[in-house]
C-alpha positions as a printed Julia matrix, in Angstrom:
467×3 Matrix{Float64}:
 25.97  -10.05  -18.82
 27.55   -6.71  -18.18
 30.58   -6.68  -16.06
 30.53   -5.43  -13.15
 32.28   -2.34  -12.94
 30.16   -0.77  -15.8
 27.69   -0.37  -12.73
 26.85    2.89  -10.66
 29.51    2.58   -8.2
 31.7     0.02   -9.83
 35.3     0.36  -10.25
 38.33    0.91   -7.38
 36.92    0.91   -4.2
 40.59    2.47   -2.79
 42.97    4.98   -4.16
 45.65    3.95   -6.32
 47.97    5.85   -7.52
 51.54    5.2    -7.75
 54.31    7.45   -5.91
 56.15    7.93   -9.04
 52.94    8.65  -11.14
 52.16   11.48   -8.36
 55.43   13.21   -8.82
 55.11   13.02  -12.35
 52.05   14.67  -12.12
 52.71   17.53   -9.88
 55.51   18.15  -11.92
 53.19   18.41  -14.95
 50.67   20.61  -12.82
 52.94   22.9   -12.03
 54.49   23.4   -15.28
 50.61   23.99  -16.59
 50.41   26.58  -14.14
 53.67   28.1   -14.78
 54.87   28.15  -18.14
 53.22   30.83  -20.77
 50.21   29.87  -22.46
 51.54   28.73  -25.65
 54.04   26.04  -24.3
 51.73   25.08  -21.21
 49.75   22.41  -24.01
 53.02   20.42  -24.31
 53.36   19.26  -20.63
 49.48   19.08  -20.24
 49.06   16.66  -23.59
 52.28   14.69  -22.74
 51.35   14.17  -19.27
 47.56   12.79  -19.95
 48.84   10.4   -22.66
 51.53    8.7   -21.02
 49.43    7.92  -17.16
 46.98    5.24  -17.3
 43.33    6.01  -16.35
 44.27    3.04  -13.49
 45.73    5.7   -11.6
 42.76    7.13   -9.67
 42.42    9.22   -6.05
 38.97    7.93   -4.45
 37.21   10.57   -2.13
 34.18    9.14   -0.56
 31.82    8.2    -3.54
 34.0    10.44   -5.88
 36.48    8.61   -8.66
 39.06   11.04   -9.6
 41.55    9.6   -12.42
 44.7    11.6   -12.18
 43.7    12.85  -15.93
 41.05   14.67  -14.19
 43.54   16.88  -11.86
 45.3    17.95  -14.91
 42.17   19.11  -16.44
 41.81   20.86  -13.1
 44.82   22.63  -13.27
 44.32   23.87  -16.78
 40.92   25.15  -16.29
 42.27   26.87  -12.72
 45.1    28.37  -15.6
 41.77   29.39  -18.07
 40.47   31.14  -15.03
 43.09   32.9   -13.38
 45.25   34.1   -15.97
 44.55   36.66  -18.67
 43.57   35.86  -21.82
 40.92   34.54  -23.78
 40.05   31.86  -26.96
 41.67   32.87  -30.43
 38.99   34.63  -32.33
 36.36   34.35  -29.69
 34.0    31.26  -28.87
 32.96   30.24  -32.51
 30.4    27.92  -33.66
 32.89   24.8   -33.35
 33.2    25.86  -29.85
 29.71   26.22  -29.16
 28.53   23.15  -30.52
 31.2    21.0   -28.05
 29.54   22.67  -25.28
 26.01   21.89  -26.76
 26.87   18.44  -26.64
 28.76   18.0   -23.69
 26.51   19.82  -22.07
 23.18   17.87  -23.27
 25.36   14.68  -22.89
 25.1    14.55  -19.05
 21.91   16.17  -18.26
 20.36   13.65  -20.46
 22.28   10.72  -18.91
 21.36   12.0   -15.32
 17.65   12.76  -16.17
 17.06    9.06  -17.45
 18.33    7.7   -14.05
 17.55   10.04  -11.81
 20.11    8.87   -9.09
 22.25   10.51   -7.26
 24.96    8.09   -8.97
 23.87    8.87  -11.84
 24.35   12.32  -11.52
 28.07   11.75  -10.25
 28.75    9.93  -13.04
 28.0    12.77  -15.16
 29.47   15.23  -13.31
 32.69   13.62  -13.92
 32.02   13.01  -17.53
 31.37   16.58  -17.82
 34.25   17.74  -16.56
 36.11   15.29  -18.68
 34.16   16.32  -22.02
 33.5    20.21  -21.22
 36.63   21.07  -18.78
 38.6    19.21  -21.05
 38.06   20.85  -24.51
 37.44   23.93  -23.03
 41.58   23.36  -21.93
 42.9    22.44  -25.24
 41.3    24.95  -26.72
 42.73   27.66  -24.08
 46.21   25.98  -24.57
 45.85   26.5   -28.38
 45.35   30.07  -29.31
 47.78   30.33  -32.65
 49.48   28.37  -35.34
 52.73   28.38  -33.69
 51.15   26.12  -30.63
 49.63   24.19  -33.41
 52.42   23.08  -34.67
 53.92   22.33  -30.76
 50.73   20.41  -30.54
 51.65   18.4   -33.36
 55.16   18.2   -32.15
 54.13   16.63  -28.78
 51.34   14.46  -29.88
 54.39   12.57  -31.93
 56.32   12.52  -29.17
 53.65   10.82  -27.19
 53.65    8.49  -30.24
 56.8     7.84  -29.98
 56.67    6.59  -26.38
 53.54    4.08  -26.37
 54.92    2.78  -29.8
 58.29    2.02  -28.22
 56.35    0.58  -24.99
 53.73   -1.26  -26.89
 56.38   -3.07  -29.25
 58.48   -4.14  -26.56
 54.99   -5.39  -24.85
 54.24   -6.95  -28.18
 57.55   -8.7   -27.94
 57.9    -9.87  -24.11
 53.91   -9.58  -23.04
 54.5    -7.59  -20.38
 53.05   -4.02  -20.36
 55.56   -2.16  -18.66
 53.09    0.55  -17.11
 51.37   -1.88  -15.61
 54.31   -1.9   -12.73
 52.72    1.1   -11.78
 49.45   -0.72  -10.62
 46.13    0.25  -11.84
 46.09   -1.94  -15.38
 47.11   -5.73  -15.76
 50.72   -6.39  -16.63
 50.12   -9.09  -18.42
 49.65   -8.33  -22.38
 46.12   -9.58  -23.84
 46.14  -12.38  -26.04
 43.54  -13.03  -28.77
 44.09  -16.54  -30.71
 47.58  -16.44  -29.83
 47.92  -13.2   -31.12
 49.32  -10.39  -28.48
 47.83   -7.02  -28.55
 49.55   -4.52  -27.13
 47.67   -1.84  -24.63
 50.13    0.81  -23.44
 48.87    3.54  -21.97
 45.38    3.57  -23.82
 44.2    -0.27  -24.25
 44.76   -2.23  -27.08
 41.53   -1.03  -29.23
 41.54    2.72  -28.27
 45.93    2.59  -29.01
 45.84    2.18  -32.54
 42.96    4.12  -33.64
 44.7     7.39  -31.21
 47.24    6.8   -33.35
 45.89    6.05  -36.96
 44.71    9.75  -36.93
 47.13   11.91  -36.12
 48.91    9.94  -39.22
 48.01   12.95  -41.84
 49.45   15.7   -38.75
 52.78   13.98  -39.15
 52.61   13.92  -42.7
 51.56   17.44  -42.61
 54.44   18.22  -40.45
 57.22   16.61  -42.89
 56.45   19.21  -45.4
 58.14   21.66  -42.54
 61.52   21.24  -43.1
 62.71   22.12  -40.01
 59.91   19.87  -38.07
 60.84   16.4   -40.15
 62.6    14.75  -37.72
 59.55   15.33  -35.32
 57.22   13.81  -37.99
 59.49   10.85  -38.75
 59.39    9.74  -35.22
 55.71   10.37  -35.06
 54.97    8.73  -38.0
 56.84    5.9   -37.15
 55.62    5.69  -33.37
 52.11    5.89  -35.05
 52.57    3.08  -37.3
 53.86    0.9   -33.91
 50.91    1.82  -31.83
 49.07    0.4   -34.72
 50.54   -2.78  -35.86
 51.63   -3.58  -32.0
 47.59   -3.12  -31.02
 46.84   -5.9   -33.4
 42.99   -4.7   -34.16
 41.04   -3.82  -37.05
 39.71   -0.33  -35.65
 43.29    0.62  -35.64
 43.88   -0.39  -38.99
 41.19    0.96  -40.21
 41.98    4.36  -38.86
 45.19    4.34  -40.13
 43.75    3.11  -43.55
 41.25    6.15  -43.18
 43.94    8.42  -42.9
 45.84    7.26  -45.56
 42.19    7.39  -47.83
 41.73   10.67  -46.77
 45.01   11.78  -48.36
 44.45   10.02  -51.51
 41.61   12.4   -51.91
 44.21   15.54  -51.99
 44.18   15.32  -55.88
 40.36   15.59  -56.29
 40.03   18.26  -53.25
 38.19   20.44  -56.02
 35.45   17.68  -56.52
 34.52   16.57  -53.14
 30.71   17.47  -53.71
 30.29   15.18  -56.43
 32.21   12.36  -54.16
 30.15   13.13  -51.28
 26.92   12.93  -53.44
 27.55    9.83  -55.3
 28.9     8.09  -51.98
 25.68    8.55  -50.75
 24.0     7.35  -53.93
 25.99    4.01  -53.94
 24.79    3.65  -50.35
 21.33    4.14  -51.11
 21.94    1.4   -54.39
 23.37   -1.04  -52.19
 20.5    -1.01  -49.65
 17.48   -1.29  -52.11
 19.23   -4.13  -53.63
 21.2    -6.13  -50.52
 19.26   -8.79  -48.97
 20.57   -6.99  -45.4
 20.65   -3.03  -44.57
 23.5    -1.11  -45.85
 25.04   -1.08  -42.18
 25.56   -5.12  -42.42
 28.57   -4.3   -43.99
 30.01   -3.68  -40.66
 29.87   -7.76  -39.77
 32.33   -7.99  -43.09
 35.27   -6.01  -41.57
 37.59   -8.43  -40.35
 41.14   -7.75  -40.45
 42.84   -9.75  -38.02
 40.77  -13.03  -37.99
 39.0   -12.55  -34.84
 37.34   -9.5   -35.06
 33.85   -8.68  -33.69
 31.98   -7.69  -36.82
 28.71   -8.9   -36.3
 28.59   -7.72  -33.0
 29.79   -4.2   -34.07
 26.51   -4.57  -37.04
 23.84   -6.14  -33.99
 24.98   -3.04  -32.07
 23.92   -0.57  -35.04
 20.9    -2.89  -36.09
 19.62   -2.71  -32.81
 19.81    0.89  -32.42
 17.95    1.8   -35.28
 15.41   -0.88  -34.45
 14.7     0.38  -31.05
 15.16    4.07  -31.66
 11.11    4.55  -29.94
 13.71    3.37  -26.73
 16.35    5.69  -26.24
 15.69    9.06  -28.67
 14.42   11.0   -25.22
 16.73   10.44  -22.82
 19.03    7.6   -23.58
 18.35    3.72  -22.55
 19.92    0.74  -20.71
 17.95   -1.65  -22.1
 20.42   -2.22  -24.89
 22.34   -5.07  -22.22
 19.44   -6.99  -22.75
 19.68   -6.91  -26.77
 21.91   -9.55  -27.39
 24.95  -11.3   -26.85
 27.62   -8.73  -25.34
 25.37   -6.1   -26.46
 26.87   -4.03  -23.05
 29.63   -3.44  -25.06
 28.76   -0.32  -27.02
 32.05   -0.56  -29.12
 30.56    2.04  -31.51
 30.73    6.35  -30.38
 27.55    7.1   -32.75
 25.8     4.28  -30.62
 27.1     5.32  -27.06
 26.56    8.85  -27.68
 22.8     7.79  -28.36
 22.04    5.22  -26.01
 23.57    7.27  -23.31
 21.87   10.83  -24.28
 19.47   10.21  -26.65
 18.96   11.65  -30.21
 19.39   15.04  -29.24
 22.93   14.42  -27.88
 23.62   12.32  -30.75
 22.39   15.23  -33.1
 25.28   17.56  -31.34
 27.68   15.3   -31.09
 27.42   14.47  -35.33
 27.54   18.72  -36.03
 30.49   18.64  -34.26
 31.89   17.1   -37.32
 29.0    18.71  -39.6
 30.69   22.2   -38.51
 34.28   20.99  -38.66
 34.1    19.48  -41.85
 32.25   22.95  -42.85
 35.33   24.9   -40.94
 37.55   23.34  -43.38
 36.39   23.39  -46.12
 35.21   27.38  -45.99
 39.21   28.02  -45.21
 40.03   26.15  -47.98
 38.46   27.39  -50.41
 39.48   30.65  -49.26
 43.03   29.79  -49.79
 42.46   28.02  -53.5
 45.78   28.62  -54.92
 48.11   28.64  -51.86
 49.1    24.65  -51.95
 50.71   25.19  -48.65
 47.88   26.21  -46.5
 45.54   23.93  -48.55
 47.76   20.78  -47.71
 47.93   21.84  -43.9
 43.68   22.09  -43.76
 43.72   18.89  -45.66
 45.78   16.69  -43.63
 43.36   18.26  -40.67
 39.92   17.38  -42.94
 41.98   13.56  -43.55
 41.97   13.14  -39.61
 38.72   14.37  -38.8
 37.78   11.7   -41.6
 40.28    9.08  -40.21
 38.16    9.68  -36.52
 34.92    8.59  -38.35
 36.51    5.65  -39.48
 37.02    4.94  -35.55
 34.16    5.85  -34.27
 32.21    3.23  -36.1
 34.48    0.49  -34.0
 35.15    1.52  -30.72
 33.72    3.97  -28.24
 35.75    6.36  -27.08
 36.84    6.6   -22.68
 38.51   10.01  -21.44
 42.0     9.92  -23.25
 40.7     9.25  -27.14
 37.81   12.13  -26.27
 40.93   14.34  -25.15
 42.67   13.48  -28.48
 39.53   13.91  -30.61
 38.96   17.38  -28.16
 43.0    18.36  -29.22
 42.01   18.11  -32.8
 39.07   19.5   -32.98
 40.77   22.68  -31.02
 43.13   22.79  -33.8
 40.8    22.89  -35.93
 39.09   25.46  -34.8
 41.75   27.58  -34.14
 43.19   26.5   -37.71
 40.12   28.09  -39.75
 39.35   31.06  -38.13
 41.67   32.74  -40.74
 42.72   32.58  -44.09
 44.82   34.27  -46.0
 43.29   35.87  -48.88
 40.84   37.85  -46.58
 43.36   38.85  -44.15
 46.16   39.86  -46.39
 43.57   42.18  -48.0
 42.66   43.66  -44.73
 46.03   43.72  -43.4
 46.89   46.36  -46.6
 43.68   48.52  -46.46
 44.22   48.19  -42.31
 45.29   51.61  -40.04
 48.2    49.4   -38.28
 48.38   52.27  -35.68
 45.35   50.82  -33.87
 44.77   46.86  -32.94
 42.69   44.93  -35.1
 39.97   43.42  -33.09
 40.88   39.88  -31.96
 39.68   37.39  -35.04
 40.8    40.06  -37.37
 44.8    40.96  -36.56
 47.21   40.24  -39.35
 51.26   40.45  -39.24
 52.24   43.24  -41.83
 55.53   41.35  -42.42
 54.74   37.78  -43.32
 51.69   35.34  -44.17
 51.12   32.62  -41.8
 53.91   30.39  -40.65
 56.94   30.07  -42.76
 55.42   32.5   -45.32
 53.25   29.95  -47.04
 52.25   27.3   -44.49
 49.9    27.16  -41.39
 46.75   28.23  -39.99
 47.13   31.83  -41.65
 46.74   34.76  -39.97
 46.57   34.17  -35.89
 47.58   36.42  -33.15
 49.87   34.86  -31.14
 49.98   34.77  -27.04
 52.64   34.83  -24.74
């Protein structure tokens, strides 16, 4: 049976928000608001990883978690200050929106109640508002890196609060109200939930594993990747859950790969081809292999492969519009702890069509740039470590589904990404020497006649920077 608060109108019936979580965030507001564009990310990211979504401000029927003002007070930033996105709204930009977008009309349409229509209201402006933020907040390489910079910092933080949890099993922000101060315990293992929960912890974590990485190869940034790699690693082991491993493990695969970077069509085309083999000749689908992952002991496997099974089975149930007929499916069949599977029972195929060329066109993005770069190992490394995250996400996806913080942090890196590829250096170096400097190069297309990307070899190449 479902719990409870997964219905319309579930959850806190009363504001709660702590006094010192509502300083905190004013604080943060008005630093969003105040700061210049390029260093307004680093309170905004900081602040929405380190409050729990337990804090909430009830109006009437309306659920406002305090993550939701800060997306407020970036978009009122977006609006009222000058500016626009780096390189103009691309296709990785578009396609967010498509989704988002799609996402809660669908959702509303299938229930047609005014809940219903609440509900996705606020998951739009969660989804929407907040990429459409990040991606505001991030208009060069420099605030890439300072988005890298902060996301280990925030690492740093829930690994040194979840180990300490993992230790005593008390969850310190719990004090605050709003989540249970009391540590969850699976046979007699504890698994640390910080700020995030102890599935969603680890795998936020596991993939920003390659950014930190990335960032070591900066020498003056290592001491910022050292304590985000090692915050990472915390969140991961304290969390005590095979999603996170796995994410972490995906990370680490999609490094491995750096060597055969030149070869990734044949991978990707015999991957599939062992796929296929495996299917014709298993006694079970290819996707049983799901109920095999189990990492800790007491992982939920077989629930995770019912979940898929099911989907596929019933797909004459939910392709329009999404169902809710998947809590009768099975035992704890509510729990869609899958994103490919909540994307689609939620907004049916054609949201779950966006939502997979989001990573279509990312993975695209990527590889384009790097090609373009062949030869420069520097910016090839950076767009790898990006392609090994995006990877490392997948990974995730297939074992939890992801609330309003992990979409922010899959948002932040998608952002980067886009921001990342919309130059390369090759084709703007070339420009940049046949270029009249003495008028500005449209907005996608200005080059710095002194210097090539970041640090002369490293970074997202050739980006106009804001103030």
């Amino acid at each position: 049976m479902a719990p409870e608060h997964l219905q319309f109108g579930g959850g806190a019936t009363d504001t709660q928000i702590h006094p010192l979580v509502a300083v905190y965030l004013l604080i943060a507001i008005l630093l969003i608001l105040a700061l210049p564009r390029r260093r307004a990310i680093a309170p905004f990211l900081f602040v929405y990883f380190t409050i729990t979504m337990g804090q909430v401000v009830v109006l009437g029927s309306l659920h406002f978690t305090v993550l939701r003002f800060l997306i407020l007070a970036g978009l009122a930033r977006m609006v009222f200050s000058p500016g626009r996105f780096a390189g103009g709204f691309n296709g990785i930009d578009k396609i967010v929106v498509l989704w988002s977008v799609s996402a809660a009309i669908l959702f509303a349409l299938h229930f047609k109640e005014t809940a219903a229509i609440i509900k996705a209201s606020g998951t739009l402006l969660d989804t929407l508002g907040g990429y459409l933020v990040v991606r505001y907040l991030i208009p060069d390489g420099e605030t890439i890196r300072r988005t890298i910079k902060v996301l280990a910092a925030i690492c740093a933080v829930n690994g040194a609060f979840m180990i300490y949890e993992k230790i005593s099993g008390i969850n310190l922000f719990g004090l605050l109200g709003g989540i249970p101060l009391q540590a969850f315990v699976r046979d007699g293992h504890i698994r640390a939930s910080g700020v995030f929960g102890y599935l969603w912890a680890g795998a936020f974590a596991g993939v920003l594993v390659p950014l930190f990485i990335w960032l070591w190869s900066e020498r003056e940034s290592r001491t910022a990747a050292l304590i985000g790699f090692g915050g990472a690693t915390a969140m991961m082991i304290a969390s005590y859950s095979s999603t996170s491993f796995l994410a972490y493990g995906g990370a680490l695969v999609g490094l491995a790969f750096w060597p055969l970077r030149q070869k990734m069509r044949f991978i990707r085309w015999a991957l599939l081809i062992i796929l296929v083999g495996l299917h014709l000749v298993m006694k079970a689908p290819v996707w049983a292999l799901i109920a095999r992952v189990n990492l800790t002991g007491s992982s939920a496997g077989s629930q995770r492969y019912m979940l898929v099974d099911m989907t596929i089975r019933h797909l004459s149930d939910w392709w329009l519009t999404g169902t809710d007929a998947y809590t009768r499916w099975g035992f704890d069949s509510w729990d869609l702890c899958n994103q490919f599977v909540a994307v689609a029972l939620t907004g049916g195929l054609l949201s779950l069509i966006f939502y997979v060329a989001i990573f279509k066109r990312c993975f695209s993005s990527i590889g384009k740039a790097r090609k373009l770069v062949n030869g420069d190992r520097g910016q090839e490394w950076f767009l790898w470590c990006f392609a090994s995250s995006l990877f490392a996400t997948v990974v995730a996806h297939f074992g939890i589904n992801y609330m309003a913080q992990l979409i922010m942090g899959f948002f932040a890196l998608v952002a980067c990404i886009s921001v990342a590829t919309l130059e390369t250096v090759p084709a703007m170096v070339k420009e940049a020497k046949t270029s009249d400097f003495s008028r500005p190069l449209p907005l996608a297309r200005r080059a710095d006649k002194t210097h090539a990307g970041w640090n002369g070899n490293r970074g997202a190449g050739l980006i106009r920077e804001y103030k």
